[in-house]
C-alpha positions in Angstrom: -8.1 16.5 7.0 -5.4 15.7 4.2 -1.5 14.7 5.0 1.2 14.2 2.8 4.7 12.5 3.0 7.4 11.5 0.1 9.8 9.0 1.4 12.8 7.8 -0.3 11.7 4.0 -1.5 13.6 2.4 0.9 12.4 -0.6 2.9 13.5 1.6 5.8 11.4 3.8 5.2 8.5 1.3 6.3 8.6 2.7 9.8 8.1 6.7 8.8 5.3 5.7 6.5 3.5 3.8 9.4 3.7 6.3 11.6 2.5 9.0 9.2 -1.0 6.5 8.9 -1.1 5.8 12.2 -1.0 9.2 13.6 -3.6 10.4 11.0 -6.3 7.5 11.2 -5.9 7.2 15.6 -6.8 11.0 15.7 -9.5 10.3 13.5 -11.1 7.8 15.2 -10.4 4.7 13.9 -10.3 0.9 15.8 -6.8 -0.1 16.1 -7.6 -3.4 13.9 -8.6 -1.1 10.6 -5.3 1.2 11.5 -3.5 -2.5 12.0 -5.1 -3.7 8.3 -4.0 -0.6 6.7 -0.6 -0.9 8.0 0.0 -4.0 7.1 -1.2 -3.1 3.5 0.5 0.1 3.1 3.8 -1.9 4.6 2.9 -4.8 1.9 2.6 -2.1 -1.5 5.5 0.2 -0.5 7.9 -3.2 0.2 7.2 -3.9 -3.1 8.3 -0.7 -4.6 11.0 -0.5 -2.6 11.4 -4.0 -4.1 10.7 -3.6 -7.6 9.6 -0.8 -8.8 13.0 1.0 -9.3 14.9 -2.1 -10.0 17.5 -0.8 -7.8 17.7 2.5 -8.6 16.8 5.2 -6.3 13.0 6.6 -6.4 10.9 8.4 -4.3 7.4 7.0 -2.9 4.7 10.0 -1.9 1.7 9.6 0.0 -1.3 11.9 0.2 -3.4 10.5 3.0 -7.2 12.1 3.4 -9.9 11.4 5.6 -13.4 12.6 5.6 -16.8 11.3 5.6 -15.9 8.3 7.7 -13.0 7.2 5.3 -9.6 7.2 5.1 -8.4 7.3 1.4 -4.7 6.9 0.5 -2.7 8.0 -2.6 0.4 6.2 -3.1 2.8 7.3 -5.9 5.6 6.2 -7.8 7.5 6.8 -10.8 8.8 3.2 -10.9 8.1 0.4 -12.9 4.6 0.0 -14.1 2.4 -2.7 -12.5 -1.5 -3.0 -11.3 -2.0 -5.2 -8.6 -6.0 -4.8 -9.1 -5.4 -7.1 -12.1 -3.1 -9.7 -10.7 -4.6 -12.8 -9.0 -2.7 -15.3 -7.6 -4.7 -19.2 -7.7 -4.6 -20.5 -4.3 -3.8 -24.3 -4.5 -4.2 -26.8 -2.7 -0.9 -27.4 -2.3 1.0 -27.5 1.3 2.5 -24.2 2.3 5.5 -25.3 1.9 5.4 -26.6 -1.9 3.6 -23.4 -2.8 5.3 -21.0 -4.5 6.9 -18.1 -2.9 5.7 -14.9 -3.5 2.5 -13.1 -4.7 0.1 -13.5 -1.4 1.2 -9.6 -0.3 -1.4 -8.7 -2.9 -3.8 -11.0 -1.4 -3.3 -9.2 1.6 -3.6 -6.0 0.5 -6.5 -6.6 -1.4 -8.3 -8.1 1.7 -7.3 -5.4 4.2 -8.8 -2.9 2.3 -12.5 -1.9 1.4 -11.5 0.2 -2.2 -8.8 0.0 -4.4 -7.7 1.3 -7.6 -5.0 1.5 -10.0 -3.5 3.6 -12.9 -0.6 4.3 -14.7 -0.3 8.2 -16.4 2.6 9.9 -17.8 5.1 7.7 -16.1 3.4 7.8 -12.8 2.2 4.5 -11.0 -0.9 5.8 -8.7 -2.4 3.2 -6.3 -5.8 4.4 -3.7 -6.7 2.7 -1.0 -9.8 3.2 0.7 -10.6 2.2 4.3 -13.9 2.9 6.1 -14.0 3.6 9.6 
């Protein structure tokens, strides 16, 4: 089964996008802590375009959602900015919360909620997949 949505990249957009995942990975059988992870990373990498990919312009975020064989992979597309979060690492410190610096864990997160990802940048097209086994 494949979906796909396009969403402004708005922040308020969040909510549409969730629910577009949701739907698609309850029906197809996944715990509600993996549809919970990959919420919580899909919310975390389309923030961040919202955020920054743009740089305040308006731009468009699509989604081709797919799942078969026991996984759910997701296509997320922009034609923002380009950046690969598989290649930036942010050194946790030892440092208090509070004197760390602020920013930079989301890709932690994302990163740790999934079980695949993957990165590239083609003719002006950022295209980040996500894979999440059931």
């Amino acid at each position: 089964m494949e979906k796909e949505i396009t969403v402004a990249a708005d922040r308020e957009q969040i909510p549409v996008i969730s629910e577009f995942i949701e739907e698609l990975m309850a029906s197809s059988g996944f715990d509600l802590k993996k549809i919970m992870e990959v919420l919580l990373a899909v919310e975390e990498v389309c923030t961040n375009i919202a955020l920054y990919a743009y740089n305040g312009k308006e731009g468009t975020i699509h989604i081709a959602a797919r799942v078969d064989a026991g996984r759910m992979n997701l296509t997320i597309e922009d034609w923002g900015v380009p950046f690969d979060p598989t290649t930036h690492s942010v050194p946790l410190s030892d440092a208090n919360a509070e004197d760390r610096p602020i920013g930079g864990l989301g890709i932690l997160l994302i990163k740790s909620y999934v079980d695949g990802i993957t990165y590239q940048f083609v003719d002006g097209k950022n295209t980040l997949k996500l894979v999440k086994n059931i």
